[in-house]
N, C-alpha and C positions, 0 to 999 in steps of 0.2 A: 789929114784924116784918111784911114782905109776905106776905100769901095769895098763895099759887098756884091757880089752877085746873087741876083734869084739864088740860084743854088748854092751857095754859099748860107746865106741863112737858112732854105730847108737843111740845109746838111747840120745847123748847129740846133736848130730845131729839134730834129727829131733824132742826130745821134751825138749831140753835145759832151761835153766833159762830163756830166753825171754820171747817162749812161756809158760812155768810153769807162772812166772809171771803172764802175762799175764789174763789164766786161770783164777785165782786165782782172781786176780781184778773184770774179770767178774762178776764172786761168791759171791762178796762182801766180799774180803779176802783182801784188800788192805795191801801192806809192809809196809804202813808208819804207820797205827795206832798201835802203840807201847804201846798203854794205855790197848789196848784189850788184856782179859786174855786167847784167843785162840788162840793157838798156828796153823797156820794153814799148816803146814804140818803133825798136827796128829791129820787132819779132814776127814770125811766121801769126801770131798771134795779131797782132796789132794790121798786120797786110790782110788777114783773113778780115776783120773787121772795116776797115777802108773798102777793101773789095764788094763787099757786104752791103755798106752802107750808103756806096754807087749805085748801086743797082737800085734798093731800095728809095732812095731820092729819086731816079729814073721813071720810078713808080707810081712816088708819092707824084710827080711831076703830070705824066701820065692823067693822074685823076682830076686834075686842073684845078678850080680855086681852094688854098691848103684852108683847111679847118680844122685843123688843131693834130698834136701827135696821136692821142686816143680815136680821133675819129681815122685818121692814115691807116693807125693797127688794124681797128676795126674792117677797114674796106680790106687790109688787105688777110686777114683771115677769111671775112666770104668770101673771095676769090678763091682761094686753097678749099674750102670745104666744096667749093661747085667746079675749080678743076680737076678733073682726072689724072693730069701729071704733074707731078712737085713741081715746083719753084726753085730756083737757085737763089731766090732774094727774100729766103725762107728768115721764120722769127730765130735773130743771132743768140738771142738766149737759150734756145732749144741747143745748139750744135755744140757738142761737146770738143774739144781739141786734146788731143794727144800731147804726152810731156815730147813728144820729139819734133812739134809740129812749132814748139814754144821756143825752138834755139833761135840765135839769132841768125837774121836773113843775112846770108851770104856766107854761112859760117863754112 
């Protein structure tokens, strides 16, 4: 059987296959088109999200004992309305991505 680490499970926690899905569809990465030759987990898209999602765990870590993904959001929008300068581990749904941002990494 696999280990998990701590961060291994916040990570599926709070940016699991739903939301990755999810994301992804936004993007115009949908799972169903099979016929596309992009593979979208090794998209600028899918690195923006990983990247993302580091940080965010870093965060939720940060806040010490996890109490659920709603309460993680929650703490981390006060924090954004009481600091003065953005956040780089800002909410993924808010950030739009460019079709050029979507090609694939390395291309």
């Amino acid at each position: 059987m696999d280990s998990w680490s701590h961060r291994n499970v916040l990570a599926m926690l709070e940016g699991g296959n739903k939301q990755c899905s999810d994301f992804f569809d936004r993007h115009g990465l949908p799972s169903d088109n099979h016929d596309q030759e992009v593979d979208r987990y090794q998209t600028n898209a899918a690195m923006f999200y990983r990247n993302n999602l580091s940080l965010h765990i870093k965060h939720v870590e940060d806040l010490g004992e996890y109490k659920g993904r709603d309460w993680s959001r929650k703490m981390r929008r006060k924090k954004r309305k009481s600091s003065s300068s953005s956040s780089r581990c800002g909410n993924l749904e808010k950030k739009e991505i460019s079709q050029n941002e979507l090609v694939r990494v390395g291309s």
